[in-house]
N, C-alpha and C positions, 0 to 999 in steps of 0.2 A: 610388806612381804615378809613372811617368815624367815629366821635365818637358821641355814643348812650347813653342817659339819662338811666342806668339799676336801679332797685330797688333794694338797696342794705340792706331795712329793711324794717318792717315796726312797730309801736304802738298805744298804744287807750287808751282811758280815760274818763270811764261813772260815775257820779254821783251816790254816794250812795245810796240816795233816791230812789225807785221806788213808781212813780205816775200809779197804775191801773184804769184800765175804771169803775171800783168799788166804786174805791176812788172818782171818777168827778159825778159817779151819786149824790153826798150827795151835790156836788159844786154847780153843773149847773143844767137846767133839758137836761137830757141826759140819755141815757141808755149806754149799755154793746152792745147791740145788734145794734142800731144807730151807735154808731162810729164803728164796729167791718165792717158791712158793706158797709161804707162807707170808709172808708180807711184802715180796716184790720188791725189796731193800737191795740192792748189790754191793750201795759203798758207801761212806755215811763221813762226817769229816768230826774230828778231837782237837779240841784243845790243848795247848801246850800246857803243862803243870805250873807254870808259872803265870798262864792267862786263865783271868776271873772273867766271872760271869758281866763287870762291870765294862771290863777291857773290849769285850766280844758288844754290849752295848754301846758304849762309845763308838766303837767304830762304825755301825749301821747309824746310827743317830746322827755320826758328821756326814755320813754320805748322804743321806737323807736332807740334813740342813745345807750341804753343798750344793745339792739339786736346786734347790726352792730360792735361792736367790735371795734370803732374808739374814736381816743382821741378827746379833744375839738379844738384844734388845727388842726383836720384835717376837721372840716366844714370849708366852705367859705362865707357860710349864711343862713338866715331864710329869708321862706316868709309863712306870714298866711291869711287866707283868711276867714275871719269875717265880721258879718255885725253889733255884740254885741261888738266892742270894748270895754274897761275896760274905756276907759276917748277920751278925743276929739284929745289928742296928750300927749306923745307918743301914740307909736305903740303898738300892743300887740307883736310883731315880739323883738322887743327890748328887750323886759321883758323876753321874751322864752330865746334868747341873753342872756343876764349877767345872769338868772338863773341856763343855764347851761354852763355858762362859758366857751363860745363859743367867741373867739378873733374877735376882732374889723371887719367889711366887712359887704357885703350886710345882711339890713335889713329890712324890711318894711311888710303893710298889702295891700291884694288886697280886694277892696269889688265888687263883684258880687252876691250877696248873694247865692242863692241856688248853682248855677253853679262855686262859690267863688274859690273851688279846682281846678275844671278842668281850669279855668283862671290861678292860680296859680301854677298849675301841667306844661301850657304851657310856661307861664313868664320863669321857673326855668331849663324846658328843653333846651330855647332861650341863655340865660345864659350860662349852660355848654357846648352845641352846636358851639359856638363862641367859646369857651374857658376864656370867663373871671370868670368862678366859675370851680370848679372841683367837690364838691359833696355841696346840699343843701338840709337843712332839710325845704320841705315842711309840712304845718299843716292847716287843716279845723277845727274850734274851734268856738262853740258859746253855749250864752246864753240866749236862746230864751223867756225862761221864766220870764226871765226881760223887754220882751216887748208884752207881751202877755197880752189881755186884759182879765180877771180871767173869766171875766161876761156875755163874748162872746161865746156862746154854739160852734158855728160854726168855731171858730180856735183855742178855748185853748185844745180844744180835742187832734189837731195836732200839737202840737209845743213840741222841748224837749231841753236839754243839755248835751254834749260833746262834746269830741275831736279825731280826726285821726291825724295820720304824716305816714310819708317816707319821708325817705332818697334816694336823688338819688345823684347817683356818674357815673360821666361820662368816659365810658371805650371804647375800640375802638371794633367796629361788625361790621361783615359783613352789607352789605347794601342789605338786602333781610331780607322779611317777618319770616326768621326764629331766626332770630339777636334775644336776648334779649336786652331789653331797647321801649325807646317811639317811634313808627314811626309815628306817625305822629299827628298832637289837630287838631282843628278844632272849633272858639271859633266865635259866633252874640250875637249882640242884637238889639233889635228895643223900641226907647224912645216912638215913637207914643204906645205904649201898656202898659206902666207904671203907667197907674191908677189900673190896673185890680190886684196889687198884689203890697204893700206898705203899710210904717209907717205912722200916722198924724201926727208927729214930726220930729223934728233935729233939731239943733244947729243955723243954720243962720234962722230957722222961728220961731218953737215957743218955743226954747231953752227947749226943751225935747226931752227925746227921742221917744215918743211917742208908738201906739200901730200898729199890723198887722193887715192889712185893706185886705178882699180879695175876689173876686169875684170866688166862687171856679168853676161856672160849666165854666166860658171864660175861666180860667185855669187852667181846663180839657181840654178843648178842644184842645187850643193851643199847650199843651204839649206833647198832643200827636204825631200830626202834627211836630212840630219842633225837636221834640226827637227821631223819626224816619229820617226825615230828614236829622239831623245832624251825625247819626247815619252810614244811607247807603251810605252818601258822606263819611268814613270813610272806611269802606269796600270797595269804588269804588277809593280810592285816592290809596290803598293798594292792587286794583286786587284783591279781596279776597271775598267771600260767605261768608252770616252769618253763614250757618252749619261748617265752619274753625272756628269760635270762641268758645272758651274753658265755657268762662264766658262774660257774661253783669253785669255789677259792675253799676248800676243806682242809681241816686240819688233818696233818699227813702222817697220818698212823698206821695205816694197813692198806696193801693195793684192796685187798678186801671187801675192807670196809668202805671201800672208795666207790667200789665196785658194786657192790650190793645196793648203797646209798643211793648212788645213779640210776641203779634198775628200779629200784621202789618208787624213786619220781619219775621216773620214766624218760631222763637225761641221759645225750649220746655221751663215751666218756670223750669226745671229742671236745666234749665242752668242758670238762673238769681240768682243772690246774694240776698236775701234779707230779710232785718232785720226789717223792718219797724214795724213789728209785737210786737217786743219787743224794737225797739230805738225809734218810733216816728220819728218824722222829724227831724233832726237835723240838715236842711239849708249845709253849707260847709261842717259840719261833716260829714256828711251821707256817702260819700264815702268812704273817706278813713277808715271809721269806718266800715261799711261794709267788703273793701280788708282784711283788718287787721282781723276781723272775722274770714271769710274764710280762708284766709292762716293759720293761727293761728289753726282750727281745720283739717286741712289739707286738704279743698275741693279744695283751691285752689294750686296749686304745680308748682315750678320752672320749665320756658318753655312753663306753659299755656300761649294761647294769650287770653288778656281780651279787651275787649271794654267799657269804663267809659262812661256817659254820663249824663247831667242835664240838668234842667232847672228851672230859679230863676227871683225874682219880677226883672224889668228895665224894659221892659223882657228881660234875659239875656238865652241861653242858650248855649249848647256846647260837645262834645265828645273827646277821644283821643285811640289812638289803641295802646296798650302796652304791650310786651309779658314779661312775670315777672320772 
């Protein structure tokens, strides 16, 4: 029998802070009612200036590994997927590492920024698939409010911080759509579109990290387009109708975009996960901050099949079909 990447946990980890559409009108000029309709955002949480993007992963990563009922000795590794690293090297994947005291083997960060997880959801599946890992704790981690320009009405509205994980442990399933585990990712990007959604800094230019640069109606537009896209190539790689899916676990950028996406596969949003209301954007985090939600209040339940999918500044985006 084939062996299947299954979810064997998951955890999360939002900042104290809660930043409301309240609190930004005194900031910016901005209203309650602006941002509300425009991306369906109300309230979104910050980190404290002395919590890193590594702190906000650690913390979903031990909730995560506290769920699964495994020792540190029975990871094989981290992968995180950040685009707010804590410094320019290490990794933040490392730091999760010896924090929780997880033995020596794969480590590292993936950066695709929005889409960061479902890159790193596919990397980790590749991994145990082969057999050179047996279970790894994936995590979507960032802090966006460290690159968020305060003064920019049109993106600090949307930016937030925390963290998602899952553990995935590779077990042996049937090889048919009713397996639990990942059947299948599905991961693009195209560089020609990378002005539309990006920082004016980094390290090899102008040694900052600089701020979110973003053309928001090119991407809308695009996102839509590619998030379905990526989406029914998922269902058609699997044989499968979107009415077969339990959940759309989407990256939580815009009620919008959420919104449109749904209509174009012809999905009630009854079905759609979505937190964007009260996380904001959280770039990599959004999904698994999302899963973790749901399963946690019980919408989502062992044997649903879910469909993940994103889309992030390169332009990078991507799906995976995984029954949990």
């Amino acid at each position: 029998m084939p062996i299947k990447s299954i979810v064997k946990s998951t955890g999360g980890y939002l900042p104290e802070k809660i930043l409301t559409n309240q609190d930004l009108e005194k900031m910016v000029d901005t209203t309650d009612e602006w941002i509300t309709q425009r991306s369906g955002i109300k309230s979104r949480h910050i980190a404290a200036d002395d919590q890193t993007t590594a702190d906000l992963a650690i913390s979903a990563g031990r909730a995560a590994f506290e769920a699964s009922g495994l020792a540190p000795s029975d990871i094989d590794g981290v992968i995180v997927a950040t685009t707010t690293p804590d410094q320019t090297f290490p990794s933040v994947a490392v730091k999760v590492q010896a924090a929780l005291e997880i033995p020596a083997g794969l480590a590292f960060d993936v950066q695709a920024v929005c889409s960061g997880f479902v890159y790193a959801l596919a990397t980790a599946d590749n991994f145990i698939r082969c057999g050179q890992a047996r279970r790894i704790l994936v995590i979507g981690a960032e802090k966006l409010s460290s690159i968020v320009d305060w003064n920019d009405r049109t993106t600090c509205v949307l930016f937030a911080d925390g963290a998602g994980a899952i553990i995935f442990e590779g077990q042996e399933g049937a090889d048919d759509i009713s397996a639990r585990g990942i059947h299948s990712t599905h991961l693009y990007a195209d560089g020609r579109l990378r002005d539309l959604l990006y920082t004016n800094g980094g390290t090899s230019s102008t040694r900052t990290a600089g701020h979110i640069v973003m053309q928001g109606r090119e991407v809308f537009k695009y996102a839509v387009s590619f998030m379905a896209d990526v989406v029914n190539e998922a269902l058609e790689e699997n044989n499968i109708t979107a009415d077969q899916v339990d959940w759309l676990v989407p990256h939580q950028a815009n009620i919008r975009i959420l919104e449109a996406t749904a209509k174009k596969l012809g999905l009630s949003m009854d079905k759609v996960v979505m937190t964007v209301d009260h996380h904001g954007n959280t770039s990599a985090a959004s999904i698994p901050l999302a899963l973790h939600e749901a399963a946690a209040d019980g919408r989502i339940k062992q044997g649903d099949l879910l469909l993940l999918e994103a889309m992030g500044g390169g332009l990078t985006w991507g799906s995976a079909l995984v029954r949990f």
